[in-house]
C-alpha positions in Angstrom: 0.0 0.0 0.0 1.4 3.3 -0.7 0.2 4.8 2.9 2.0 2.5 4.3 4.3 4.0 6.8 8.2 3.1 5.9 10.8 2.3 8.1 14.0 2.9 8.4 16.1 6.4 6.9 15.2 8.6 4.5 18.4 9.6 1.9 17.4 13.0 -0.1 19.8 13.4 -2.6 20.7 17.3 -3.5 22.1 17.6 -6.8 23.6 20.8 -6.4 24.9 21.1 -3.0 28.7 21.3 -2.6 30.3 18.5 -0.7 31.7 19.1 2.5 35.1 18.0 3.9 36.9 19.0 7.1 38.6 21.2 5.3 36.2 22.9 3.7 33.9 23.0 7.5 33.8 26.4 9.1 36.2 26.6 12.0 34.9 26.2 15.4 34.1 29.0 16.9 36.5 29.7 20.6 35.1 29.6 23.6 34.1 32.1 25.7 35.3 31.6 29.5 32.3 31.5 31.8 34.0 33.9 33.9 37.2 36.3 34.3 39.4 35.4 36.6 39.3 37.4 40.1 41.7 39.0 41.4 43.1 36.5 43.7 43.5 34.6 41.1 45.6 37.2 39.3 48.0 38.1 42.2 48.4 34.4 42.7 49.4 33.3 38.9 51.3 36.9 39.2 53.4 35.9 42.1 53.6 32.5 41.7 55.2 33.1 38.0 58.5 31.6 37.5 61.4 33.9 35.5 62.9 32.6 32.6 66.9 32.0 32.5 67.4 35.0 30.6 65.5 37.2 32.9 67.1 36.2 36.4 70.6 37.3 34.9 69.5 40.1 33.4 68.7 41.0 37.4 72.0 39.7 38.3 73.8 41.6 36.1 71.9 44.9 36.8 72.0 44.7 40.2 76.1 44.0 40.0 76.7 46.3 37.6 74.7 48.9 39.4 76.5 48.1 43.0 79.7 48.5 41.4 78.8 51.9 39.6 77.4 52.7 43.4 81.0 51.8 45.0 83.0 53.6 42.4 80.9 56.7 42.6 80.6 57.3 46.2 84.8 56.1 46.9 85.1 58.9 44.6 83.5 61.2 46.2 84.8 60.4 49.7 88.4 60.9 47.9 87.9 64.0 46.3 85.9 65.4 49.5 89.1 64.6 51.1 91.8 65.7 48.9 89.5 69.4 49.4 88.2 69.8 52.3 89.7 66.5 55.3 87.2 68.1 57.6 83.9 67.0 55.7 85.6 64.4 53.6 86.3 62.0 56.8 82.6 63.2 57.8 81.3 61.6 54.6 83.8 58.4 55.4 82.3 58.4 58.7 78.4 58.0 57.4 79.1 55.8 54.6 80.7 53.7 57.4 77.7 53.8 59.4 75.6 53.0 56.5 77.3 50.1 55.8 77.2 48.8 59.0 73.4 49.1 58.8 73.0 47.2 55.7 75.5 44.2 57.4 73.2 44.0 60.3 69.7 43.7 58.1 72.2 41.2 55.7 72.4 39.4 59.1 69.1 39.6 60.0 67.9 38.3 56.9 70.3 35.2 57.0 68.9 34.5 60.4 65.5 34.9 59.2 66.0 32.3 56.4 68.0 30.2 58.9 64.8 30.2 61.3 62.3 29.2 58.2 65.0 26.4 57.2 65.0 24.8 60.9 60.8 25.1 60.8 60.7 23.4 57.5 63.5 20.8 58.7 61.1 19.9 61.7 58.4 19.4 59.5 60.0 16.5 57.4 61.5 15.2 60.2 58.3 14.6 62.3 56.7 13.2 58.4 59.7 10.7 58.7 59.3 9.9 62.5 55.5 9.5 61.7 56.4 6.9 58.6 58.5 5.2 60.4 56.7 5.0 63.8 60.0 6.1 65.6 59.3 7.3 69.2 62.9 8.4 69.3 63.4 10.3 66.6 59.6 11.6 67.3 61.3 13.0 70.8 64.1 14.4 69.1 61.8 16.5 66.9 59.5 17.7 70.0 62.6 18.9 72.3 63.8 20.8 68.8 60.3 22.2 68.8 59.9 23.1 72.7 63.7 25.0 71.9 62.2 27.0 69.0 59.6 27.8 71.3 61.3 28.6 74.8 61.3 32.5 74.7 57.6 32.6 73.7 55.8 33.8 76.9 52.8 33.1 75.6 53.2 29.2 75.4 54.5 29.1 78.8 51.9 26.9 80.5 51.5 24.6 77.0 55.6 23.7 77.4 54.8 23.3 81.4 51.8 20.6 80.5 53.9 19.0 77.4 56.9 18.1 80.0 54.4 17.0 82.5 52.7 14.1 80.1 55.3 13.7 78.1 56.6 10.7 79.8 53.3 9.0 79.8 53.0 9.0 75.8 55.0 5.8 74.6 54.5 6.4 70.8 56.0 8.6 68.2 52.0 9.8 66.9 51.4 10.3 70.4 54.2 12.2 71.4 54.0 14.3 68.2 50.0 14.8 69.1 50.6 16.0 72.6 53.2 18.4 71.2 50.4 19.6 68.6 48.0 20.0 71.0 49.7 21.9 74.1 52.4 24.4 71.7 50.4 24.7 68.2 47.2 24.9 69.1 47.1 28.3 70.6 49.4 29.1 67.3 46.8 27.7 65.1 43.5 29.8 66.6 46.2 33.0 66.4 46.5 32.6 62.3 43.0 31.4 62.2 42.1 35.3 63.3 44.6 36.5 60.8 43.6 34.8 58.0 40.0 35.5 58.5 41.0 39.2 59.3 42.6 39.3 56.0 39.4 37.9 54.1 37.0 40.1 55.7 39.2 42.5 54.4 39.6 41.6 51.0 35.9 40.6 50.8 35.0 44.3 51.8 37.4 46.3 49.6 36.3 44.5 46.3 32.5 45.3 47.5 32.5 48.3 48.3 35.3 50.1 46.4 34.6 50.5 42.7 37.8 52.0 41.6 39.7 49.7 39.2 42.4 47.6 40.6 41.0 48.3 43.8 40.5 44.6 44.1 44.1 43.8 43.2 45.9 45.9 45.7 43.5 44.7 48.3 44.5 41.5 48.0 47.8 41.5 47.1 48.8 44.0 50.3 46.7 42.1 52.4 47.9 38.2 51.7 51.4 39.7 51.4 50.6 41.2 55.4 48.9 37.8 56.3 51.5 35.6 54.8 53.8 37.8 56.7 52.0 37.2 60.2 51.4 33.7 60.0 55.4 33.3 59.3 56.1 35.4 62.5 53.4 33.1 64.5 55.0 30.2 63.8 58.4 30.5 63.7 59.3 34.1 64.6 60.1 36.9 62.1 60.8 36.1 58.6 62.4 39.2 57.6 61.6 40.6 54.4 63.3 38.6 52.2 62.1 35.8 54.4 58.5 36.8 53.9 58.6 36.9 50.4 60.4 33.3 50.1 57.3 32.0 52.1 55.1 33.8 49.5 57.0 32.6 46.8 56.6 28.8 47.9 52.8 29.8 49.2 51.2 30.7 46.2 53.6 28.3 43.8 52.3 25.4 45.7 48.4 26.9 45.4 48.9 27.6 41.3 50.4 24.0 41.0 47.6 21.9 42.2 45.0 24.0 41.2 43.8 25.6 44.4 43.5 28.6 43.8 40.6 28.8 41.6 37.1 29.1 43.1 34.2 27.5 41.6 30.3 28.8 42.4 30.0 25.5 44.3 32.6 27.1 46.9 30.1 30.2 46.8 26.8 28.6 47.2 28.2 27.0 50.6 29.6 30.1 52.3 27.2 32.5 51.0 23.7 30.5 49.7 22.3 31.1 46.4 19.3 33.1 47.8 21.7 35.8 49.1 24.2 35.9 45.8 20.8 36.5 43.6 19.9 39.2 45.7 23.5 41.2 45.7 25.2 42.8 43.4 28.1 41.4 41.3 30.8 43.5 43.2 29.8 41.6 46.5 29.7 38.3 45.1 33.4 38.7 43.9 34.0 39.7 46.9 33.2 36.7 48.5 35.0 35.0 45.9 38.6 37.4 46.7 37.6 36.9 50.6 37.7 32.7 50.1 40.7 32.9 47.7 42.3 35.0 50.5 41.3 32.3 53.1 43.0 29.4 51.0 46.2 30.9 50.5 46.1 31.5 54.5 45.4 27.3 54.8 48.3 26.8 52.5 50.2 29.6 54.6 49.4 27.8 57.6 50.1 24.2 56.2 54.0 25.6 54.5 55.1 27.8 58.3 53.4 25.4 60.5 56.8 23.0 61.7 54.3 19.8 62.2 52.1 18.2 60.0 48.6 18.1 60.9 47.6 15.1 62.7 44.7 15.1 65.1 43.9 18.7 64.9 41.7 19.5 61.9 43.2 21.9 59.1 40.6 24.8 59.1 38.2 24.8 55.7 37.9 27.6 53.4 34.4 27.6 53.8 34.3 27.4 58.0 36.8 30.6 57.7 35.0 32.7 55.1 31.8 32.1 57.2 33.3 33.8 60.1 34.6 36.2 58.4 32.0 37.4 56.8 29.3 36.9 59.3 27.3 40.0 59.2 28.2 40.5 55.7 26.4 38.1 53.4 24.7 35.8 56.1 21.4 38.0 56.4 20.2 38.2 52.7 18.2 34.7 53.2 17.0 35.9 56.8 15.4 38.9 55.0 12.6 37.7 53.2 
């Protein structure tokens, strides 16, 4: 019958259609990202960018080359003040003296600053390898090192009075590593807790509420630099400056490397809800994102300067920080309706 329905597919032949290749197919068109990156994100890929061979002597080089034209310049002027007036010329010998006496003492003070952040990260691997291999020995070794890092901090006084009270009744290396976690670091950990979370409140309220352009990005950079900073001198002392920006170096390195420092709207929805991001504008929901980007690059802060691994204690979440941060901020928008 000729209504009877047909199965099966239907070829339509087109005599004068032009036959299609991939080569001849239109190019696919890019894609748009579904968002910019925010300005953590920036700072971090910024800071975190290794320089190529080329550039790091070009540095070198300048920096020689200028010290030496520095030298030359000011030993001739000392000479010549000299040879024309000994009065003021051994005045100018006198405070270039003094000023090079300055700059050995901060030269100093940065090696010992580097020293200090080389014995914290020491400890940490060696309290890793006492914990791998279950040595209560070695595990004592790394606490006394610890309680000698820690003996002029006033503030830990009565945690290093109860560590050497129970110390003799732990009789494993987790356990003696534990204690030591729990009576010295844990007054150390709620200390950078309140400076990372000061630093995302921060963050979080500049990139609302200032519109001028790269408001954002100073924000953040100024105030993870000032965080990073604080959460070195918690630990393990001051860092110095150089010292400081070696921790920020290996910081935001280790947060572009595995991928943490990008924030996805999952993140968001937790800390903030999705009722209350609807409802503001888009300058306070990148502010939340800049406040939690802030808040992981304190965890990581905390996890690099930190001289024991985290064992019983739990490592503070992004989220749990940027709520407290920000209570007051973003937590009402749901309560409003």
């Amino acid at each position: 019958m000729s209504d009877k329905k047909r199965s099966g597919p239907v070829l339509i032949e087109l005599e004068d259609a032009p036959e299609m290749t991939p080569a001849s197919a239109d190019p696919v068109p890019d894609l748009v990202p579904l968002r910019s990156p925010s300005a953590m994100e920036r700072v971090a890929v910024i800071a975190a960018k290794k320089p190529s061979a080329l550039a790091r002597w070009f540095w070198r080089l300048l920096g020689t080359l200028f010290v030496f034209v520095l030298t030359l310049s000011a030993y001739d002027f000392v000479a010549g003040l000299i040879a024309r007036n000994p009065v003021l010329g051994y005045a100018a010998l006198g405070l270039t003296g003094a000023f090079i006496a300055v700059l050995l003492a901060i030269a100093i003070k940065e090696l010992s600053a580097f020293a200090r952040l080389k014995r914290i990260d020491t400890l940490h691997k060696e309290a890793d390898t006492a914990i791998a291999n279950s040595d209560v020995t070695a595990a004592r070794a790394v606490t006394a090192k610890l309680l000698d890092v820690y003996k002029a901090r006033d503030e830990l006084a009565w945690g290093r009075e109860r560590f050497a009270e129970r110390e003799s009744e732990v009789f494993d290396a987790d356990g003696v590593l534990h204690l030591a976690e729990r009576e010295l670091l844990a007054p150390l950990d709620a200390a950078a807790r309140r400076e990372v979370e000061g630093a995302a409140r921060q963050v979080a309220t500049v990139t609302a509420l200032v519109p001028l352009a790269l408001a954002d990005v100073f924000a953040a950079l100024t105030a993870n630099l000032r965080m990073i900073r604080r959460i070195a001198e918690i630990y393990g002392g001051r860092s110095g400056t150089l010292g400081s920006w070696r921790v920020t170096k290996t910081v935001l390195t280790h947060l572009v490397a595995t991928g943490a420092v990008a924030v996805g709207d999952d993140l968001i929805g937790t800390m903030a809800g999705g009722g209350v991001m609807a409802k503001v504008s888009r300058r306070f929901g990148e502010g939340v994102v800049n406040g939690a980007l802030t808040a992981r690059v304190g965890v990581a802060a905390m996890e690099v300067c930190r001289p024991l691994p985290y064992l019983r204690e739990t490592k503070p979440s992004v989220s749990s920080l940027v709520k407290r941060a920000l209570t007051g901020l973003f937590s009402k928008g749901d309560e409003a309706q």
